[in-house]
LUMZAFI-600093 format. One record per residue (C-alpha): residue in three letters; z, x, y. Coordinates in steps of 0.05 Angstrom, whole numbers, plus 5000, padded with zeros to 4 digits. Each point is the difference from the previous one (the first is absolute). Layout:
N
ALAZXY
...
# end
This chain:
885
UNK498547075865
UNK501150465067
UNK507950175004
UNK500350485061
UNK507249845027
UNK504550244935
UNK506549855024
UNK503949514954
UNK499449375046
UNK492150185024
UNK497950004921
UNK504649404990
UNK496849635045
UNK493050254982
UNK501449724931
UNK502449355014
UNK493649855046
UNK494750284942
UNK495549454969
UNK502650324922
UNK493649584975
UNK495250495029
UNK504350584976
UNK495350464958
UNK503750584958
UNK494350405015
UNK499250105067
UNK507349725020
UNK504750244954
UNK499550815013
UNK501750025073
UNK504949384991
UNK504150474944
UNK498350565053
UNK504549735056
UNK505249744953
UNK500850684978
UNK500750295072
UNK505249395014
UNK503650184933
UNK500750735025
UNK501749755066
UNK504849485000
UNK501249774919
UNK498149434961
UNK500549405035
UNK496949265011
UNK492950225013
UNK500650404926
UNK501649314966
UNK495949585038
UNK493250374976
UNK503450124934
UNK500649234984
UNK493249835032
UNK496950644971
UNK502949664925
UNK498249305027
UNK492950314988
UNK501750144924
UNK502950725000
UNK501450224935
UNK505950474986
UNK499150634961
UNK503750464960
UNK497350684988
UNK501750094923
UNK493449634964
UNK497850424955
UNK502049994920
UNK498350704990
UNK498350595034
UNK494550105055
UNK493750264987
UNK494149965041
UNK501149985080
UNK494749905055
UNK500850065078
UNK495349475036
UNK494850345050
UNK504349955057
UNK507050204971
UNK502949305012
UNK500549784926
UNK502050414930
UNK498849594943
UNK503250214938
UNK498649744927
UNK504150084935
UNK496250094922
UNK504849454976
UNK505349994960
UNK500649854924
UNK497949284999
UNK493050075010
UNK499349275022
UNK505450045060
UNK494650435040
UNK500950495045
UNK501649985071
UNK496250165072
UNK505050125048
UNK497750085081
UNK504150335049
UNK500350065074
UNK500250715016
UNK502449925077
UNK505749634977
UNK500550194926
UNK501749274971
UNK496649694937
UNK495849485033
UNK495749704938
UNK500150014929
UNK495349774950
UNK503549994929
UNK496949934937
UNK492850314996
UNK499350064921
UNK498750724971
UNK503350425051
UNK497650335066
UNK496850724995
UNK502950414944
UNK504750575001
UNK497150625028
UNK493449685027
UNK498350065073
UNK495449585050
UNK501449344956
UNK502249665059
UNK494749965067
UNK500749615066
UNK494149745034
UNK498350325067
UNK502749305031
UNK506450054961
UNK496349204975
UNK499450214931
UNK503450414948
UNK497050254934
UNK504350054946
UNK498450374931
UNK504049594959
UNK500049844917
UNK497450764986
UNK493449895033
UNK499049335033
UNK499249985073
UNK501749505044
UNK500849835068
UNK506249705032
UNK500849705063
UNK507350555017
UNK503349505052
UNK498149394944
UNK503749684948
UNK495049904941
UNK502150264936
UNK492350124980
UNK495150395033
UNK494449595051
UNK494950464951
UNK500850534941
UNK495150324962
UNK500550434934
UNK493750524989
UNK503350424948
UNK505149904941
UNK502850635008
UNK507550074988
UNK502050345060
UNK498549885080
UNK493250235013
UNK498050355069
UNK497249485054
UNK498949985070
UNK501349375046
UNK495149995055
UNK504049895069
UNK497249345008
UNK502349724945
UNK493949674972
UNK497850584944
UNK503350424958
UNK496850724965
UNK503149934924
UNK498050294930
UNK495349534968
UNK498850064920
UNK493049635007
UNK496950415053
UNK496450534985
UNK504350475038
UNK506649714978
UNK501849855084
UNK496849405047
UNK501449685058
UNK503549254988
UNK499549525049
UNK506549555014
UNK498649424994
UNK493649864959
UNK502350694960
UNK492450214999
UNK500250664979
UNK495350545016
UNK499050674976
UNK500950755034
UNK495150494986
UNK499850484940
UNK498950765023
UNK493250185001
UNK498050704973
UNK497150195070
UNK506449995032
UNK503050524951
UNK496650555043
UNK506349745054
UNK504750464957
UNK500350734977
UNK495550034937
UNK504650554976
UNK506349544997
UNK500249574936
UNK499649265005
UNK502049494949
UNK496149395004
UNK505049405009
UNK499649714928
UNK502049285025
UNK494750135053
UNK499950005078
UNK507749855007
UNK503350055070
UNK506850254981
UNK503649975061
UNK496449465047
UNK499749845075
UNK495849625045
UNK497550245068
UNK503449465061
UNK493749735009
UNK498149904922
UNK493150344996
UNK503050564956
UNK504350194942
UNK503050634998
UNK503150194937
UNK500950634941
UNK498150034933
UNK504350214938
UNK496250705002
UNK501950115073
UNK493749845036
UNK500549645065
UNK494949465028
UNK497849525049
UNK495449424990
UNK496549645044
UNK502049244975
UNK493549655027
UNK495350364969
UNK504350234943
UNK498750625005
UNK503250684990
UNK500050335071
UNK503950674983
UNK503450344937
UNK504550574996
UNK503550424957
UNK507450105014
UNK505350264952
UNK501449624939
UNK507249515016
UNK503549484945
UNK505649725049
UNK497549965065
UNK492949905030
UNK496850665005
UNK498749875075
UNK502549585064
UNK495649675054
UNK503450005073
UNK501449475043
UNK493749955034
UNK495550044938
UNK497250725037
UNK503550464957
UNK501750194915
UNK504450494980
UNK499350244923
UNK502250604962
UNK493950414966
UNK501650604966
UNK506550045024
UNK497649945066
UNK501449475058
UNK492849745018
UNK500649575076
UNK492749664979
UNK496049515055
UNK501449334967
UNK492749695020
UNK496050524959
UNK504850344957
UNK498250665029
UNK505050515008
UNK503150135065
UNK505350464994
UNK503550394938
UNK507550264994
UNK501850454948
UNK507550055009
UNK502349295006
UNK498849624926
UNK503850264955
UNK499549694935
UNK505049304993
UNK500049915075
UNK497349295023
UNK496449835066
UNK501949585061
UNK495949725057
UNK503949845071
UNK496650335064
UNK500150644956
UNK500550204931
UNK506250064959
UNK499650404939
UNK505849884959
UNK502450504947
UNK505349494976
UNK507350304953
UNK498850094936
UNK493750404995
UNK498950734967
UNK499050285077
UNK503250565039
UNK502749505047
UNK499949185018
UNK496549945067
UNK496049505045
UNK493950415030
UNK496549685061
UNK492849985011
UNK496349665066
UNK493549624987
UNK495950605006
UNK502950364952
UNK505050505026
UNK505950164977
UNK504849885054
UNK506450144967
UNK505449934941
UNK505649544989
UNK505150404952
UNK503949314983
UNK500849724918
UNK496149365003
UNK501849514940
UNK494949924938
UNK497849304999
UNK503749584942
UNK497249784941
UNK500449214990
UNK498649865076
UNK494750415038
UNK501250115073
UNK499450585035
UNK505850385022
UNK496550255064
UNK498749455052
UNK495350205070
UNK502949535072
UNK494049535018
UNK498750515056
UNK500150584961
UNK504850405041
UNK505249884955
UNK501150024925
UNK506049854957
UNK501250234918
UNK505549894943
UNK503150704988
UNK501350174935
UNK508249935013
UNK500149335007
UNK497950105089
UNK495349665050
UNK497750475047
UNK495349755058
UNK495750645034
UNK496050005063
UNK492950324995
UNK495850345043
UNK493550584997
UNK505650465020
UNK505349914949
UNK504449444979
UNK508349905003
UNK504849604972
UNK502349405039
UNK505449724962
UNK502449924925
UNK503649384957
UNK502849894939
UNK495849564948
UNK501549554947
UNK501550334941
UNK494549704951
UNK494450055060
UNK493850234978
UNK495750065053
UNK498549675074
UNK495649665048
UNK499250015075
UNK499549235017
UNK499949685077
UNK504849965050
UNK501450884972
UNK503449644948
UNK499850484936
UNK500449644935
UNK503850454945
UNK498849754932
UNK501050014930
UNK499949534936
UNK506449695016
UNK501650205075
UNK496949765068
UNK502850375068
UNK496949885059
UNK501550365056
UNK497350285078
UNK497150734998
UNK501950115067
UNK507649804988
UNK502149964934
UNK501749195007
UNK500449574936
UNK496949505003
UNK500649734933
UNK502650334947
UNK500149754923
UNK502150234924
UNK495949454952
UNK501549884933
UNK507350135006
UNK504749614942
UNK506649765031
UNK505250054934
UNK502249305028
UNK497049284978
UNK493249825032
UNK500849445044
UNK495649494968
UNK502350204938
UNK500149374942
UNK501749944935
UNK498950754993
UNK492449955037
UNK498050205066
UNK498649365033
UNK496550255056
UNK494250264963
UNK498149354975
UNK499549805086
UNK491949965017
UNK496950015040
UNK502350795021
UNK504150504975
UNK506950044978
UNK505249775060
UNK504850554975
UNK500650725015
UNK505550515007
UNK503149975069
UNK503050694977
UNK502850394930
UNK504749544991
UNK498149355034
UNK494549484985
UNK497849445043
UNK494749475011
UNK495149795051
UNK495949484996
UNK493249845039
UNK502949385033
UNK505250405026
UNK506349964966
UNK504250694971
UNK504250004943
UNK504450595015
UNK507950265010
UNK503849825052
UNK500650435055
UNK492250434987
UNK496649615053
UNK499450605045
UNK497550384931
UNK494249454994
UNK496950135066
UNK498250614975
UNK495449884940
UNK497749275022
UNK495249635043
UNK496449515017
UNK491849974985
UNK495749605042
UNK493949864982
UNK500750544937
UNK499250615050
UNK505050045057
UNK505950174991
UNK506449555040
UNK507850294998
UNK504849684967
UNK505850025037
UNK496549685070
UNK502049354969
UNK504649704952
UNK500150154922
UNK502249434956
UNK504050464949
UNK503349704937
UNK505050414957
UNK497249694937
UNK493549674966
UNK505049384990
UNK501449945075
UNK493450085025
UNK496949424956
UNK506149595012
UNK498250005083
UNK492650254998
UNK493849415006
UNK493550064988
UNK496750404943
UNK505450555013
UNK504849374962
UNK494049854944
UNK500550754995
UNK507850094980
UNK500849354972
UNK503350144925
UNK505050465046
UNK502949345036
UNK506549884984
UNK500950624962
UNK506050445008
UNK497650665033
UNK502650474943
UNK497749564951
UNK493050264984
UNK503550654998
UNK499750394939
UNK506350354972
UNK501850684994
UNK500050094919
UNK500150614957
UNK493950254981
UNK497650124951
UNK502149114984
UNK505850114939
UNK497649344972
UNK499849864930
UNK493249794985
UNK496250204941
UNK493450194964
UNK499049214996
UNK500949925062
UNK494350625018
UNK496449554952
UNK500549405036
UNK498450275065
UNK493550294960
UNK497649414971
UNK500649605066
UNK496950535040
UNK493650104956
UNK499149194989
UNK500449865073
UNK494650645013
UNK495249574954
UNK500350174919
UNK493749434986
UNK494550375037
UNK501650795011
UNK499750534947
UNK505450425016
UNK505449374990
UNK497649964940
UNK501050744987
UNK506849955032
UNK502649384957
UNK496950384937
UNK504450635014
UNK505949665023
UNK500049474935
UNK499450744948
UNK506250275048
UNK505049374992
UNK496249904919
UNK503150764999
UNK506549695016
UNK500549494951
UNK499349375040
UNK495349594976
UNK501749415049
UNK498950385061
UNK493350324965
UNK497249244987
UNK500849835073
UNK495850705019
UNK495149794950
UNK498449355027
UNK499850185071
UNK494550474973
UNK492249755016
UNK496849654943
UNK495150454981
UNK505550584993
UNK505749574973
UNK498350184923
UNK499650715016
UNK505850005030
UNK503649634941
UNK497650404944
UNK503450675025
UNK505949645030
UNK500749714930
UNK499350614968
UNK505450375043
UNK504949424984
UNK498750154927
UNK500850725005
UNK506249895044
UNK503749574952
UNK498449325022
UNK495549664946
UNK500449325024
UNK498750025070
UNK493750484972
UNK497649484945
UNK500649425052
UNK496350315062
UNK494750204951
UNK498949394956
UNK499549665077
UNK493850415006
UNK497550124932
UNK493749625014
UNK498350265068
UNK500450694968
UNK495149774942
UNK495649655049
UNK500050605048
UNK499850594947
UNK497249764937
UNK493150205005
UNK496850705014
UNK499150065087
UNK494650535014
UNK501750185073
UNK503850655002
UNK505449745046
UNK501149414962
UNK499450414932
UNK506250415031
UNK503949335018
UNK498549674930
UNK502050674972
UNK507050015034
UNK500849364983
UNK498849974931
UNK504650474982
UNK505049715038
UNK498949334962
UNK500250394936
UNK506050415023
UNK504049355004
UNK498249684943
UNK501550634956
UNK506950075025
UNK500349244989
UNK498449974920
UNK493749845011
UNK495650544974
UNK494349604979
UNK498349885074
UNK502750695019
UNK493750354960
UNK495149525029
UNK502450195075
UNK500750724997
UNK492649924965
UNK497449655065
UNK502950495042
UNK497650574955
UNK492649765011
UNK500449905075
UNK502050694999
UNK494050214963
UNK495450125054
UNK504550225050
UNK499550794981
UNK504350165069
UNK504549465010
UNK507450324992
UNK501849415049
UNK497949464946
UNK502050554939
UNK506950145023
UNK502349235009
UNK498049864917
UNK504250714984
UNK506049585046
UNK499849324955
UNK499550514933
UNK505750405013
UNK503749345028
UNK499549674931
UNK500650554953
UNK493150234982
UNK501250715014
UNK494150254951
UNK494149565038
UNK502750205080
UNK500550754984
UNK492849954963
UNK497549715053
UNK503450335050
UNK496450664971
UNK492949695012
UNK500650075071
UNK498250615035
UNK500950345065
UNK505349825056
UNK503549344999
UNK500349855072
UNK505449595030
UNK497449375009
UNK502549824926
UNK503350724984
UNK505849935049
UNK502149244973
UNK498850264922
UNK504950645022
UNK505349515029
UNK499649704942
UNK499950574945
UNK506650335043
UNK503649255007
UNK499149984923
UNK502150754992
UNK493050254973
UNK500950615029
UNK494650284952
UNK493649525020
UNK502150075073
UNK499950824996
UNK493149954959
UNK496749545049
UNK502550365064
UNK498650684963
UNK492850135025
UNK500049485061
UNK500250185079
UNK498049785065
UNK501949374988
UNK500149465056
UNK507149894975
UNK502350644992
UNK506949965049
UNK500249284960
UNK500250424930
UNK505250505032
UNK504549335022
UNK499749754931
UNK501650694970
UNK506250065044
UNK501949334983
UNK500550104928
UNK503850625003
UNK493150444971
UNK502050705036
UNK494550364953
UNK493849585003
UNK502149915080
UNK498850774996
UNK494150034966
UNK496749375046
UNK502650315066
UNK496450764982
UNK494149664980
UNK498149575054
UNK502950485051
UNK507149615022
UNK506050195003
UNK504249804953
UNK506149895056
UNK503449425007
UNK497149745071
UNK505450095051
UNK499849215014
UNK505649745047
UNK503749474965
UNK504149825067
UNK497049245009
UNK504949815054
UNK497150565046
UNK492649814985
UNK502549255008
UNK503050115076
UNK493350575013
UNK495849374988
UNK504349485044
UNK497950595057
UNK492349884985
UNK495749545040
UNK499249434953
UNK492349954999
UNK501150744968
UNK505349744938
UNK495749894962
UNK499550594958
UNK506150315007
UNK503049314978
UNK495150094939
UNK502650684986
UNK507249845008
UNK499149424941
UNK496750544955
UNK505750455006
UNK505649344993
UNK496449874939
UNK501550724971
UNK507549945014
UNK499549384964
UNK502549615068
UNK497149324980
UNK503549655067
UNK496750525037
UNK493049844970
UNK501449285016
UNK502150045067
UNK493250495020
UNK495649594960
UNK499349455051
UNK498450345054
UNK493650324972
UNK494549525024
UNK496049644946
UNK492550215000
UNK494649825041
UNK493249814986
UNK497550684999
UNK504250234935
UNK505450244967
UNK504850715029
UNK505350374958
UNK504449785074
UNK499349274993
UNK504049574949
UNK496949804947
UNK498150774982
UNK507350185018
UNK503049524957
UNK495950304943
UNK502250695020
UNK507249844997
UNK499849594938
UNK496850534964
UNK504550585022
UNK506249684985
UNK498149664932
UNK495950664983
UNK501750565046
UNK492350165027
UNK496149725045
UNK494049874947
UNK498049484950
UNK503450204941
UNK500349744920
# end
């Protein structure tokens, strides 16, 4: 499409005569935006705006909002020709959600494609080079799931990589290299004999790069000391040449290399100066040239033979990193033991042309770009002060000069110098984009901001929007107060009167890569979810169906006090147990068994027998009579003889068909030893002593051949002192020698200090330390009012024997969490129950508990429900979180 006459009728007119069918975004689109720009600027918006705005969504324009990402950034890449950024998130706390790749159009800086949900996170925190653009800007390699890469089509819509490959099962992003066509990949490889080869996508045939020979050592000084790699050959920091017949790259001991890829060869090897952040050494533009520090030296080496070609010894200080445009920028960054922060400059050759005396930024931690950033022509270069600045420089062999200064975002980490001199400034939750020559913005975007207001697809107390697939959320913060909506089809959920406000931080996407404003056509904007499903069609309507007919305020949540004043009760925290561990599976994993076990022995402690019967039989089959024999015995000790006599005559024979006969396996000898005496226990405080003797017996010769069990010893000692055998639990108590431990020590010390034995628990905390438990121990000390042993415990294990300086305010933490992205609630939710359940706020504990997640596949956390639920239960029945007696 040829526009040459840009007044408002001419481009009218040249509108209404194009054939739209043979409209192609990529060679039409740019200079058709071009000249509605120029008529914009000249005469407004007007009819030839709209007309290509509802022909351009005709075509299936998307519309984007900016605000995809459930947690922070952290990995970035700029394509080859500064046109794209595409920025990736690690993913947010459930693991099965995914994380998000987010493209941008740097000349206009608008979201134009998302692809949401790649399982297992992008890149990690504080990993760079984990995302790389083909030299065609085709292809985008993603490290993704730790160390899986794949390859995405960027302007594409496919949740799952065209082809991935996994050569290691490390648990961190390894180093690789994308090739800039796209077709191969260097990455670590655990079965080659090097640990790195060269993968082919697709096919992912991999082949090895060469181990160092011994000849080639003579390349370095044989007086400087030289580690061999222990996980062999490893490029650390990899690169191909443009035309892919080398790989440049440093080891972990600081050498630098080049190998020649068809032959496999090592061509060169050098020594440089030993780095752990940054590659030791940077290849320029044109492949001709590497600059690396040896000795403390600058070294300008000829990048086809690795021969020196110039040296500076006043220009690397130690911590500065290196930078490539035309010339060399040596960055001593803030922040480093130096006399001063400065930005030396170095021409290919190797002289040292002059000094910058500016305070560049140090990079950030969680997402690594630099904070230096060279113009495509070298002339110019821009960097993030370290007061929050953009400065942009002009830079010649003579000297160099400030050109004009702007304020950045406050949380900006670093930049990039994209197309169109559009700088990129960027951090994990900020985009700005904006003209080095002018200081325009172009775009200009907080993420992750929390509106204290309702969400707009908010329903029955869930965020409706993130169950909408395919894509990302439709809502994001329109500003700190405001949310909104906008939907790919087109519609906005937002307050009246923000149209204006929308242009800004909206657009449409054609064909997932340009970018199309908003406000050159009409915006169908709703106030509420309820409006736009009542006069939306299409799959926007099968979208917000269950909010037809609603009243707007209706899925609102109330303002209520917090912490909830309700009046529910330890049966209730119960309740909400019990349901939560059946429903994560009691028949077929061990630690619901464990759970139900503990949890029958807390509410047996209680003297409920009914509510213990129900835990009981919820219990697997094989663990049921275990868990019945000490439940029973509790209810004896506790004064309840018969729920105890019932619950154990239920399981008499299981017991006598699990336990009746010698076992010979040392773990089972330790479970038939526990659960003996626990049998026995009962029956002695239940008359019976007959079968009392012949119990404890069995448990006494399970015991036998366990010499160092104090986790089997300590449970027979519990049922003895529970019913009255004093004599036998102290005698045997004395057999055992050495430290306790806390796997059974800190559950028999709960229960010596619950039953005032003040004396057993001082003798068998006397001589112990280091315990796994040992803040567990000092919890339980505190709790029953034992100032002197608390001493004691706290010298010998090295605590102090403070009270921790916890804050009790759980309103505060409650509206601190409301401000958190929600993919990130997760554990501060998980904390906030923990500390409910120590002020004994039950409603509290109830109204977190749901919105833990239940666990996946991959196992049980201490921040998902079932585990919480435990954790609760047990601190308010027993005051620790710990199994206890």
């Amino acid at each position: 499409m040829k526009i040459t006459d840009t007044t408002g009728r001419a481009v009218l007119n040249a509108l209404e005569a194009q054939d739209w069918a043979a409209f192609e975004p990529e060679r039409d689109l740019l200079p058709l935006r071009t000249a509605l720009n120029r008529l914009e600027r000249d005469e407004g918006v007007g009819a030839a705006h709209r007309l290509a705005t509802e022909r351009i969504r005709e075509r299936g324009a998307l519309l984007r909002h900016p605000d995809v990402h459930r947690v922070e950034i952290t990995a970035q890449a700029l394509s080859p020709s500064g046109r794209y950024l595409a920025v990736g998130d690690f993913g947010g706390d459930d693991y099965d959600a995914g994380a998000t790749l987010q493209i941008w159009e740097v000349a206009t800086g608008r979201c134009v494609n998302v692809i949401d949900g790649i399982v297992g996170g992008i890149g990690w925190p504080g990993y760079g080079g984990t995302l790389q653009w083909s030299a065609d800007e085709t292809r985008l390699a993603v490290m993704y799931r730790s160390n899986n890469i794949g390859v995405w089509d960027p302007f594409g819509a496919d949740v799952e990589p065209s082809e991935t490959v996994r050569l290691t099962f490390n648990g961190r992003p390894d180093p690789f290299a994308f090739a800039p066509g796209g077709l191969r990949a260097y990455a670590m490889d655990d079965d080659s004999d090097t640990f790195g080869s060269i993968v082919g996508f697709p096919g992912l045939e991999t082949t090895a790069v060469p181990a160092l020979d011994h000849d080639e050592e003579e390349d370095y000084d044989e007086d400087e000391e030289v580690e061999d790699d222990e996980e062999g050959f490893v490029l650390q920091w990899p690169s191909w040449s443009r035309d892919e017949k080398r790989l440049y790259g440093g080891l972990r001991d600081g050498r630098l290399c080049s190998i020649d890829v068809a032959s496999g060869e090592v061509s060169w090897i050098v020594q440089g100066d030993r780095e752990h952040s940054q590659s030791p050494g940077v290849w320029n533009r044109d492949e001709t040239r590497l600059a690396y520090r040896r000795g403390g030296e600058l070294v300008i080496a000829d990048a086809a033979t690795g021969q020196d070609a110039a040296v500076c010894a006043d220009v690397s200080p130690t911590g500065a990193y290196l930078s490539w445009g035309t010339r060399l920028a040596v960055i001593l960054p803030a922040g480093h033991d130096s006399d001063r922060p400065r930005v030396a400059i170095v021409d290919p050759v190797g002289r040292h042309r002059h000094d910058l005396d500016v305070t560049v930024q140090s990079m950030g931690h969680d997402l690594m770009v630099p904070t230096w950033a060279w113009a495509p022509g070298g002339d110019r270069a821009a960097f993030l002060t370290a007061d929050g600045r953009v400065e942009v420089w002009s830079m010649d062999d003579e000297g160099a000069g400030r050109v004009r200064a702007f304020d950045a975002p406050a949380k900006a980490t670093g930049l990039l110098w994209g197309v169109d001199d559009v700088l990129v400034v960027i951090g994990p939750t900020v985009l700005r984009f904006m003209h080095a020559g002018t200081g325009e913005v172009v775009g200009d975007f907080t993420l992750l901001r929390q509106p204290p207001a309702p969400r707009p697809l908010l329903l029955d107390g869930e965020d409706h929007g993130e169950e909408m697939r395919p894509g990302p959320n439709p809502t994001f913060a329109l500003d700190e107060r405001t949310w909104a909506a906008a939907f790919p089809e087109g519609a906005v959920i937002a307050p009246p009167g923000r149209e204006d406000d929308l242009t800004g931080v909206l657009a449409w996407a054609v064909d997932h890569r340009y970018a199309w404003p908003v406000h050159w056509g009409p915006l169908d904007v709703f106030p509420n979810a309820s409006a736009a499903a009542a006069q939306g069609d299409g799959p926007l309507r099968e979208k917000l169906e269950p909010f037809l007919g609603l009243d707007p305020d209706a899925s609102a949540p109330e303002d209520g006090e917090w912490p909830p004043p309700g009046p529910s009760t330890v049966d209730d925290l119960f309740r909400a147990f019990h349901e939560t561990v059946v429903e994560y599976g009691a028949d077929s994993l061990p630690w619901t068994g464990a759970a139900l076990h503990e949890a029958a022995l807390l509410q047996a402690r209680r003297g409920e027998p009914d509510g213990v019967r129900a835990l009981v039989e919820a219990s697997t089959g094989r663990r049921r009579p275990f868990t019945a024999a000490e439940a029973a015995l509790v209810l004896a000790s506790e004064g309840v003889p018969d729920g105890a006599r019932s619950l154990l005559a239920d399981h008499a024979a299981a017991c006598e068909e699990r336990w009746a006969e010698p076992v010979w396996y040392p773990a089972e000898q330790g479970s038939q030893a526990r659960a003996a005496a626990a049998v026995g226990g009962a029956y002695a405080l239940l008359g019976d002593q007959e079968r009392a003797d012949r119990w404890f017996r069995r448990a006494r010769e399970a015991l036998r051949d366990l010499h160092d069990g104090w986790d089997h010893r300590l449970p027979v000692v519990w049922a003895l002192l529970e019913c009255g055998r004093e004599d036998e639990a102290l005698a045997l108590l004395d057999e055992g020698t050495g430290d306790p431990g806390d796997t059974a020590g800190v559950p028999f010390v709960a229960y010596l200090l619950r039953k005032g034995r003040v004396d057993l628990a001082s003798r068998v905390l006397r001589e112990a330390e280091d315990w796994f438990g040992e803040w567990t121990v000092m919890t339980l000390l505190r709790h029953h009012g034992q100032a002197d042993l608390l001493r004691e415990w706290a010298e010998r294990n090295g605590l102090s024997p403070d009270e921790p300086d916890e804050d009790a305010d759980l309103a505060r933490r409650h509206a601190e969490i409301e401000l958190i992205p929600p993919a990130q609630r997760q554990g501060p939710i998980a904390d906030l129950l923990i500390r409910a359940a120590g002020r004994h706020r039950i409603d509290a504990v109830l109204a977190l508990l749901p919105k833990l997640p239940m666990p996946s596949c991959d196992g049980l956390s201490s921040h998902e429900r079932p585990y919480a639920a435990l954790s609760a239960l047990r601190i308010v029945t027993a005051g620790v979180d710990h199994e206890t007696w």
